[in-house]
C-alpha positions in Angstrom: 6.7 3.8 -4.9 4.8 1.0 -5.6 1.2 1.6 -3.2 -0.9 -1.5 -2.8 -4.4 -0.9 -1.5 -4.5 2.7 -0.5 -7.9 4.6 1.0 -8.2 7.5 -1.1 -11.2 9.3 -3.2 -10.3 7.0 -6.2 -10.1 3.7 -4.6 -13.4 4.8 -2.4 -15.6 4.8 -5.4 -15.1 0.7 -6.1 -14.5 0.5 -2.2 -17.4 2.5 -0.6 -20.5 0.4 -2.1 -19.5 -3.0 -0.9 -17.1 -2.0 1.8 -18.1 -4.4 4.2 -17.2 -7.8 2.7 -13.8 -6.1 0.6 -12.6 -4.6 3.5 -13.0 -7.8 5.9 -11.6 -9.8 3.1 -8.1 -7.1 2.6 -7.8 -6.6 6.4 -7.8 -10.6 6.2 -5.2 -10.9 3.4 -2.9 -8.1 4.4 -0.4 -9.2 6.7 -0.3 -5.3 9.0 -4.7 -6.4 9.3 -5.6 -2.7 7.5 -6.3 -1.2 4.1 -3.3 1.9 3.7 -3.9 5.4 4.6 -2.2 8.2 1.9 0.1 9.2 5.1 1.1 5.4 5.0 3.4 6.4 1.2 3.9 10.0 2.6 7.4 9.4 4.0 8.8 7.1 1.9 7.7 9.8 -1.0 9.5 12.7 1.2 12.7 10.6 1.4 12.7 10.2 -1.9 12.9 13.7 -2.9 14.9 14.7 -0.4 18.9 15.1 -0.8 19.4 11.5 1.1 18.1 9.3 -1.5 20.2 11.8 -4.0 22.2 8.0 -5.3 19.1 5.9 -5.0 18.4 4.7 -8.6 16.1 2.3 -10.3 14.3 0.9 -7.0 10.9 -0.3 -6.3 9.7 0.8 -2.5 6.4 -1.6 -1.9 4.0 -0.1 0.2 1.3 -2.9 0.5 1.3 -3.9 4.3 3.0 -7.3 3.6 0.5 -8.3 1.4 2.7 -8.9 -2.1 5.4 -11.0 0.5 2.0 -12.8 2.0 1.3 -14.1 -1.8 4.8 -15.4 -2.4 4.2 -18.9 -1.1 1.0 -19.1 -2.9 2.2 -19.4 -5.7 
């Protein structure tokens, strides 16, 4: 799992003193308009363990609210 911009403890101490202007400018570059939530990973992490991804090998699962696929033509 590959979890863009998450709200958690960690990311709250960059986030949390200038939260204003970064959050307005993610919720503006992320396609789904919020930052992620833990809960937002959550399944994709249970499906993972669980016996239906038992032949799932080698993948990448981005979590990022559209924002990586957003960037692509920016390039």
């Amino acid at each position: 799992i590959a979890p863009g911009l998450i709200r958690t403890p960690l990311t709250s101490t960059w986030m949390e003193p200038r939260a204003a202007d970064l959050l307005r400018h993610y919720e503006k570059s992320i396609p789904l308009g919020r930052i992620g939530q833990p809960e937002d990973c959550a399944g994709a992490a249970v499906f993972l363990c669980s016996d239906a991804a038992g032949y799932i090998t080698g993948e990448i699962i981005v979590m990022d609210g559209g924002l990586t696929v957003s960037q692509i033509g920016a390039m």
